[in-house]
N, CA, C and O atoms as CSV, one atom per row, in Angstrom:
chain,resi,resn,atom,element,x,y,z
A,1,UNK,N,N,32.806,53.115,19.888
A,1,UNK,CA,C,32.673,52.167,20.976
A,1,UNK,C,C,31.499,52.578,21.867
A,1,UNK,O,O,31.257,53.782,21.942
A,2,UNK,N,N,30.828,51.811,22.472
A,2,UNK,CA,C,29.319,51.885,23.030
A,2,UNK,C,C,29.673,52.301,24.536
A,2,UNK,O,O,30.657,51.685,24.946
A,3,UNK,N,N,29.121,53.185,25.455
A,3,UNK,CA,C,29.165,53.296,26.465
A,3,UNK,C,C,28.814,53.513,27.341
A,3,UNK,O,O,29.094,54.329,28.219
A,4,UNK,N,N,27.622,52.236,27.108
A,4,UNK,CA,C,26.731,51.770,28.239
A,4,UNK,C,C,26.652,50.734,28.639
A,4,UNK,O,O,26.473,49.905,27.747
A,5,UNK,N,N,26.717,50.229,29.905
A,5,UNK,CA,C,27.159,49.378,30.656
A,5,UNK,C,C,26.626,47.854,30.040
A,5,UNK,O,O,25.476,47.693,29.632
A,6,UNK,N,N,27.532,46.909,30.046
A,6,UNK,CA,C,26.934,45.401,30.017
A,6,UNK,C,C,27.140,44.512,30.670
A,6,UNK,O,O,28.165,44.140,31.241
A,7,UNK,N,N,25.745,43.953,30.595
A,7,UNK,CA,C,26.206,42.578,32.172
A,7,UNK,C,C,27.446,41.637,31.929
A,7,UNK,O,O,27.874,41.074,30.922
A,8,UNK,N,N,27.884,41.689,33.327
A,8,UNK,CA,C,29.138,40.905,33.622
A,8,UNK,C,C,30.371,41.629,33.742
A,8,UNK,O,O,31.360,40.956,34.033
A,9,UNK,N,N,30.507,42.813,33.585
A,9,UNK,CA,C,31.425,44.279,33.443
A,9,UNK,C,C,31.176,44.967,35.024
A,9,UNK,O,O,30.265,45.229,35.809
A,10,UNK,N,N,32.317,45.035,34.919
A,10,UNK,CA,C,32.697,45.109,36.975
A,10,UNK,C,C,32.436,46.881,36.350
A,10,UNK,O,O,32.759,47.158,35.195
A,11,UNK,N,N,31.811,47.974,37.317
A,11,UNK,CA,C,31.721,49.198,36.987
A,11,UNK,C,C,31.911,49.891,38.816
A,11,UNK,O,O,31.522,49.550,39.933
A,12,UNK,N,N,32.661,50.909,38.279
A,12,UNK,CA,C,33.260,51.533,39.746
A,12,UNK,C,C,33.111,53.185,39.707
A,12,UNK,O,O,33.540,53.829,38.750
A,13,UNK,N,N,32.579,53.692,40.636
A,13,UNK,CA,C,32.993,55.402,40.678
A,13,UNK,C,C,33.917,56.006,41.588
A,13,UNK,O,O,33.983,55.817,42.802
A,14,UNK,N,N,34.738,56.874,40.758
A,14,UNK,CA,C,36.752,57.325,41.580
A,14,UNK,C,C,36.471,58.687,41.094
A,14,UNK,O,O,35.584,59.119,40.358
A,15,UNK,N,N,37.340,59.182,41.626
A,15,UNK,CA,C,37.869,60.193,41.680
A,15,UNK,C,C,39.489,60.240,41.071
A,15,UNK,O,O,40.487,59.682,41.528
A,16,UNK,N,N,39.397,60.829,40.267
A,16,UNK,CA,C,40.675,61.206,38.980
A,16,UNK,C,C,42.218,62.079,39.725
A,16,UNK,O,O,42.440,63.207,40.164
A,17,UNK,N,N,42.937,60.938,39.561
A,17,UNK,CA,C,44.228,61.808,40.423
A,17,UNK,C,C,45.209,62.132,39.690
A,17,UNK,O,O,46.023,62.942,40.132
A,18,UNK,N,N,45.344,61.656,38.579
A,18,UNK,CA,C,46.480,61.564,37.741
A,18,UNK,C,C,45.740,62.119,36.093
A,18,UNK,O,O,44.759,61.568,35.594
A,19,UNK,N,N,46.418,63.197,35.519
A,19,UNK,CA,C,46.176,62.819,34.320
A,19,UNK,C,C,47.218,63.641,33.108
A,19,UNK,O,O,46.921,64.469,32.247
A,20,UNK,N,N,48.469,63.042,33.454
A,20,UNK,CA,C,49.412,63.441,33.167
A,20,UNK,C,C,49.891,62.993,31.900
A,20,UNK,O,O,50.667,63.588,31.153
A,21,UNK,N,N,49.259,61.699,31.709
A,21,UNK,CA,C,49.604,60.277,30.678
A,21,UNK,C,C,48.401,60.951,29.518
A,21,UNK,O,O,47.278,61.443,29.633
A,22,UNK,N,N,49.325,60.665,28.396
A,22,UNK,CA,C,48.217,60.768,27.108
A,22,UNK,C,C,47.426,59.124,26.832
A,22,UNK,O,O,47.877,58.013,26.555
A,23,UNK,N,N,45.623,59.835,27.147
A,23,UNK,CA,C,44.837,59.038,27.155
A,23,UNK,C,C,44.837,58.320,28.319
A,23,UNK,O,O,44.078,57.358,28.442
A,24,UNK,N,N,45.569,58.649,29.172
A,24,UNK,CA,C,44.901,57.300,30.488
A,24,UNK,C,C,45.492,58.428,31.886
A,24,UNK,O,O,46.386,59.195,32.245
A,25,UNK,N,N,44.325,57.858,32.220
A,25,UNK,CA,C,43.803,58.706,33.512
A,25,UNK,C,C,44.298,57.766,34.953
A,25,UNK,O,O,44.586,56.620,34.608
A,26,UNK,N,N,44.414,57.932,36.061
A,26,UNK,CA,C,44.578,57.290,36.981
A,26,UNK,C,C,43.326,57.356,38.175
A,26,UNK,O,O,43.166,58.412,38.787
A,27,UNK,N,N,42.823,56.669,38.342
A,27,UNK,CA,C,41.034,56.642,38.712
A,27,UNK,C,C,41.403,56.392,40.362
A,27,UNK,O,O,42.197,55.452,40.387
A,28,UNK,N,N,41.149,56.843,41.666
A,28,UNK,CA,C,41.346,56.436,42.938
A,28,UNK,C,C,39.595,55.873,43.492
A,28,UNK,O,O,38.937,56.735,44.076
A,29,UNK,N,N,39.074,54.767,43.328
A,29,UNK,CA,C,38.260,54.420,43.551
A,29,UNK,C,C,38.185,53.620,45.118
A,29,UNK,O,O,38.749,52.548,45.336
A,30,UNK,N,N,37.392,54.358,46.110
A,30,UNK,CA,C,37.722,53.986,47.443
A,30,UNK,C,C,36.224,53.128,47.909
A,30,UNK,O,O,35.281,53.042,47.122
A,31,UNK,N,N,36.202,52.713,48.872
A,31,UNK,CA,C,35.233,51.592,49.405
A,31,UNK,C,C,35.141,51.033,50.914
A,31,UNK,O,O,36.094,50.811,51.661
A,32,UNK,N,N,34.168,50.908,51.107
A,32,UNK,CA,C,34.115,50.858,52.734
A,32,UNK,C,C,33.035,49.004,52.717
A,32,UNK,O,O,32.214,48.422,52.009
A,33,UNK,N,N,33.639,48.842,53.735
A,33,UNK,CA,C,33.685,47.262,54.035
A,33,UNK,C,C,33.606,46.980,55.730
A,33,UNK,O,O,34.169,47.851,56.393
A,34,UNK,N,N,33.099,46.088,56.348
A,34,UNK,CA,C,32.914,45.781,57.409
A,34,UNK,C,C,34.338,45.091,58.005
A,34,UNK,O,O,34.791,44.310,57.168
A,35,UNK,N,N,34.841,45.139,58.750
A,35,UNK,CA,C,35.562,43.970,59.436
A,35,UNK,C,C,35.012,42.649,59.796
A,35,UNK,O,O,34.120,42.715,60.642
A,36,UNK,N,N,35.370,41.231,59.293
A,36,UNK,CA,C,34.350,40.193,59.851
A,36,UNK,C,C,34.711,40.046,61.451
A,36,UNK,O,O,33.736,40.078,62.202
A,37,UNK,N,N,35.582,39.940,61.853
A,37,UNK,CA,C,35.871,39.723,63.254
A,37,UNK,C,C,34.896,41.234,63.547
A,37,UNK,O,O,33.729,41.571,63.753
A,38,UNK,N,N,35.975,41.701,63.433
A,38,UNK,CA,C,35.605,43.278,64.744
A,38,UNK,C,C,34.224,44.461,64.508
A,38,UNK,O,O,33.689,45.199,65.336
A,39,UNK,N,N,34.005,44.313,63.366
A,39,UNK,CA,C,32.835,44.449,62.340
A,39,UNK,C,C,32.701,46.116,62.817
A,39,UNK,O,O,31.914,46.777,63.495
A,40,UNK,N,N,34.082,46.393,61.961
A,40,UNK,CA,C,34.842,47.642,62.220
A,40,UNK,C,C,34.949,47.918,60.993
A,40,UNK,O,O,35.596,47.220,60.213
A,41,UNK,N,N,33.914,49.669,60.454
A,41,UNK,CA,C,34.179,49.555,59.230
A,41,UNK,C,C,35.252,50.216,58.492
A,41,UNK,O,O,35.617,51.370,58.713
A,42,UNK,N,N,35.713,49.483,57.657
A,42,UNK,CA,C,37.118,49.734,56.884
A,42,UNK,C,C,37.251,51.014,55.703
A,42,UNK,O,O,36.784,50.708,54.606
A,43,UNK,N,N,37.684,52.044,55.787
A,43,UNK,CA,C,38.110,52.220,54.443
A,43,UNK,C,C,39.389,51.747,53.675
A,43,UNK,O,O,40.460,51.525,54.239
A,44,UNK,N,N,39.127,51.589,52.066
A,44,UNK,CA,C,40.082,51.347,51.792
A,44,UNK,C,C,40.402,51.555,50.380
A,44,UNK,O,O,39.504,51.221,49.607
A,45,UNK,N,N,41.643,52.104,49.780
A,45,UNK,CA,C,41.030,52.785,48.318
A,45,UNK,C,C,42.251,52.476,47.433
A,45,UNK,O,O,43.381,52.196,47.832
A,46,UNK,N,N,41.827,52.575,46.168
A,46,UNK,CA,C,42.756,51.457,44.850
A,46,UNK,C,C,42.660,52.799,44.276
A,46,UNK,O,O,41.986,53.812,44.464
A,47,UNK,N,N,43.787,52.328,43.350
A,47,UNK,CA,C,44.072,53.355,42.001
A,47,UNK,C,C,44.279,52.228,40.795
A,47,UNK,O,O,45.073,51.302,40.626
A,48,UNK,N,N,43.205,52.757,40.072
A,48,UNK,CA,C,43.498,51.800,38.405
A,48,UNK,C,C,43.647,53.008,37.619
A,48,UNK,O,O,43.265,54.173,37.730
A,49,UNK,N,N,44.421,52.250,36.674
A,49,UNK,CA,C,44.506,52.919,35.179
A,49,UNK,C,C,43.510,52.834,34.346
A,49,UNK,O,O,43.368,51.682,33.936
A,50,UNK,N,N,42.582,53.764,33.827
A,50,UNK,CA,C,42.030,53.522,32.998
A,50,UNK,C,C,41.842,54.514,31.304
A,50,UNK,O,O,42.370,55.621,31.202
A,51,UNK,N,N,41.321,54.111,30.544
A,51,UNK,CA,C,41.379,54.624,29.161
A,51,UNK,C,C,40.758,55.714,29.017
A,51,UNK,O,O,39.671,55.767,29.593
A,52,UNK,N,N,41.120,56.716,28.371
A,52,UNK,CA,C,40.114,57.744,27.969
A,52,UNK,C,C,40.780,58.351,26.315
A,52,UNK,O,O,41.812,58.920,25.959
A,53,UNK,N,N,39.651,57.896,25.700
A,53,UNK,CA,C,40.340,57.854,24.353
A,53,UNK,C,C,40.482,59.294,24.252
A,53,UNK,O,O,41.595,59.750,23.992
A,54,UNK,N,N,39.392,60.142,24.444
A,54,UNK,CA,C,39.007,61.543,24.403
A,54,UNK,C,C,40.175,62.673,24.517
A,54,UNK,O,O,40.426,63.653,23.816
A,55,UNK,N,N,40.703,62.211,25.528
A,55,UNK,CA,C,41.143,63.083,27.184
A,55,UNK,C,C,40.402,64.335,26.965
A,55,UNK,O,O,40.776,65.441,26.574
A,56,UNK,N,N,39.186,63.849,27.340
A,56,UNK,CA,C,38.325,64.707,27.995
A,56,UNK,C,C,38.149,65.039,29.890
A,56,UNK,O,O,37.754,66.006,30.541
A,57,UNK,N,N,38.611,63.841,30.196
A,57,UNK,CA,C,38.324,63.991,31.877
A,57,UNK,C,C,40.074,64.884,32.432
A,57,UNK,O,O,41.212,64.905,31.962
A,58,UNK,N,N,39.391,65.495,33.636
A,58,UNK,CA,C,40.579,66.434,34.171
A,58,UNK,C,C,40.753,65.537,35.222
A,58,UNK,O,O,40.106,64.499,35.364
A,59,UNK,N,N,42.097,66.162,36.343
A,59,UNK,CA,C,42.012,65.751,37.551
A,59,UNK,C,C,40.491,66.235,38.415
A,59,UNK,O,O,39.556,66.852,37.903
A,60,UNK,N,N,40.549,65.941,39.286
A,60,UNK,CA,C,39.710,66.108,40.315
A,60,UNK,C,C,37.930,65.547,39.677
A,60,UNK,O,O,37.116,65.394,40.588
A,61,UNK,N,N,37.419,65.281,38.263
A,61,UNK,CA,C,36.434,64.909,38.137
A,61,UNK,C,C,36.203,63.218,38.647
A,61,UNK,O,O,36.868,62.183,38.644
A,62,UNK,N,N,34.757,63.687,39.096
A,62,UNK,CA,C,34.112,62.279,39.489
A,62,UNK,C,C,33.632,61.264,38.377
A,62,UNK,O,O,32.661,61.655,37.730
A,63,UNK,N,N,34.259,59.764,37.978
A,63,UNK,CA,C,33.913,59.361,36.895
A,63,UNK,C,C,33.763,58.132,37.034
A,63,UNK,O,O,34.232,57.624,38.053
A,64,UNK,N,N,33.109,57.340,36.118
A,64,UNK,CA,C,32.548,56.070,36.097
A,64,UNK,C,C,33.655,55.062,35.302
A,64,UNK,O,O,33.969,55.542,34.213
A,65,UNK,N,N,34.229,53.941,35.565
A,65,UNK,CA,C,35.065,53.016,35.227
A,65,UNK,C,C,34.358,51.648,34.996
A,65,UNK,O,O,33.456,51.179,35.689
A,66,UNK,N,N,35.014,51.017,33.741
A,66,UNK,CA,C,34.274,49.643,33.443
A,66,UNK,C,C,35.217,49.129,32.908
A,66,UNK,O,O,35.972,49.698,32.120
A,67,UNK,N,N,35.331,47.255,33.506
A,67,UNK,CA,C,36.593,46.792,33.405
A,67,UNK,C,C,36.215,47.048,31.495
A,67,UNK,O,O,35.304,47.566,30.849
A,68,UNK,N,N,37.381,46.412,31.215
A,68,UNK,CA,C,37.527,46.114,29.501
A,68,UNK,C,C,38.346,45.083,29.572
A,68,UNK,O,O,38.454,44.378,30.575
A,69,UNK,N,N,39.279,44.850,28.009
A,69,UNK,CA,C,39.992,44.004,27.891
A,69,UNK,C,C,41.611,44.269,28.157
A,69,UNK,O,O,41.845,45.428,28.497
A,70,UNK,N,N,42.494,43.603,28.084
A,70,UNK,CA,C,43.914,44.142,28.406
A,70,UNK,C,C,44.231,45.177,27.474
A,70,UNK,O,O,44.152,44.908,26.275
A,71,UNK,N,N,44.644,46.540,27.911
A,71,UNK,CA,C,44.438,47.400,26.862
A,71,UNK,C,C,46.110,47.932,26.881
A,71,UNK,O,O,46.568,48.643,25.987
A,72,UNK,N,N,46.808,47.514,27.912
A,72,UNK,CA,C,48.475,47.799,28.527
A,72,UNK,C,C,49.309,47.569,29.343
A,72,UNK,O,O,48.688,47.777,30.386
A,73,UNK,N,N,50.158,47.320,29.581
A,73,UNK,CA,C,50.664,46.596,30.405
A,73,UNK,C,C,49.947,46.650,31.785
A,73,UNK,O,O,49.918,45.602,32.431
A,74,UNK,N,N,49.197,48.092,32.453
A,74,UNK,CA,C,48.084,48.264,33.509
A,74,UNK,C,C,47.186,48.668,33.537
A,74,UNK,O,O,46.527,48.915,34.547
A,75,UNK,N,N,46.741,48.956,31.813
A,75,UNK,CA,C,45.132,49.770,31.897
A,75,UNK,C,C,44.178,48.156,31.915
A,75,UNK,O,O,44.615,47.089,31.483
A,76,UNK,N,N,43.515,48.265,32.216
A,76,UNK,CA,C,41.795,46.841,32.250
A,76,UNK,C,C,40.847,47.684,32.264
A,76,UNK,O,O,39.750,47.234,32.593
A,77,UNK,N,N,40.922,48.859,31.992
A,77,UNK,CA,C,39.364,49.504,32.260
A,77,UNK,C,C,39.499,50.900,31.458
A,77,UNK,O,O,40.515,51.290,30.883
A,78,UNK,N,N,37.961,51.729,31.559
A,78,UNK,CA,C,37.595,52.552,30.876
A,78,UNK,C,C,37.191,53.251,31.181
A,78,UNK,O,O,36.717,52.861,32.248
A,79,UNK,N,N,36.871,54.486,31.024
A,79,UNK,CA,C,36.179,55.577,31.217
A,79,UNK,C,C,34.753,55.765,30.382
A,79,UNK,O,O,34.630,56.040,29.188
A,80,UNK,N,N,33.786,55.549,31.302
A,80,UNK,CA,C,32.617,55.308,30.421
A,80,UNK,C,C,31.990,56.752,30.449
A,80,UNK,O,O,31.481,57.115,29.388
A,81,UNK,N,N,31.946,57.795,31.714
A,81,UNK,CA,C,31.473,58.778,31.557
A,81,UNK,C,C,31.403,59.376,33.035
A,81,UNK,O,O,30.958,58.801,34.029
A,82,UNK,N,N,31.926,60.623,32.959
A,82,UNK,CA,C,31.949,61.532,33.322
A,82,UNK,C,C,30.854,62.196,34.220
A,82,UNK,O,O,30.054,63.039,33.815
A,83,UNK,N,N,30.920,61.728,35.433
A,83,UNK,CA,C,29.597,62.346,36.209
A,83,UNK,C,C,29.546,63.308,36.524
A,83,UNK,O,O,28.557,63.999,36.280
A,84,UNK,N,N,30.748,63.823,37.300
A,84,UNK,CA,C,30.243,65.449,38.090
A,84,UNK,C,C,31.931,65.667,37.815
A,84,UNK,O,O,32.779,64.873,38.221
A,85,UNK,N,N,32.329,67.345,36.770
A,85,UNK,CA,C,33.200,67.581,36.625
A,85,UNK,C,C,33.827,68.804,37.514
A,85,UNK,O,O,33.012,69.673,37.824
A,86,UNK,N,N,35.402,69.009,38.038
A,86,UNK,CA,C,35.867,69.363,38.869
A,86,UNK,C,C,36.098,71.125,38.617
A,86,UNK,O,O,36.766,71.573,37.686
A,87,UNK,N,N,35.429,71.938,39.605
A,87,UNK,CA,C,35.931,72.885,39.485
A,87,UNK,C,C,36.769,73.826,40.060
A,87,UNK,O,O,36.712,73.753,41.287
A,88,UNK,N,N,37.684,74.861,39.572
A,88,UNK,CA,C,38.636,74.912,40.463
A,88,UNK,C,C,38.594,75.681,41.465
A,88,UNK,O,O,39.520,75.689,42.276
């Protein structure tokens, strides 16, 4: 499987909290946003499931996510690669 990005593929960078599950990782991908009224800026941060056929990624590494297709009842996404890995 190819794993480099293609247009129209939503792509996100998280931080790995979970990786307890064989092959799927739990990705905490956080994001900051304006308030429209108070234009107060927001954090605010998601956890997806995503695939890692490998299980190569640990907790605490910084990694790159790209939606995919329905892969489980909550994985939609992937682990495309591994940016900066966690040390202890």
């Amino acid at each position: 499987m190819s794993t480099e990005t293609r247009p129209g593929r939503k792509t996100f960078q998280g931080v790995i909290v979970s990786d307890k599950m064989d092959k799927t990782r739990v990705v905490k991908v956080e994001r900051q946003h304006k308030h429209r009224l108070y234009e107060k800026i927001i954090r605010t941060a998601t956890k997806f499931h995503a695939h890692d056929e490998e299980n190569t990624s640990k907790l605490g590494d910084i990694v790159e996510i790209m939606s995919t297709r329905p892969l489980s009842k909550l994985k939609r996404w992937r682990i495309t690669r591994i940016i900066k890995s966690f040390e202890a």
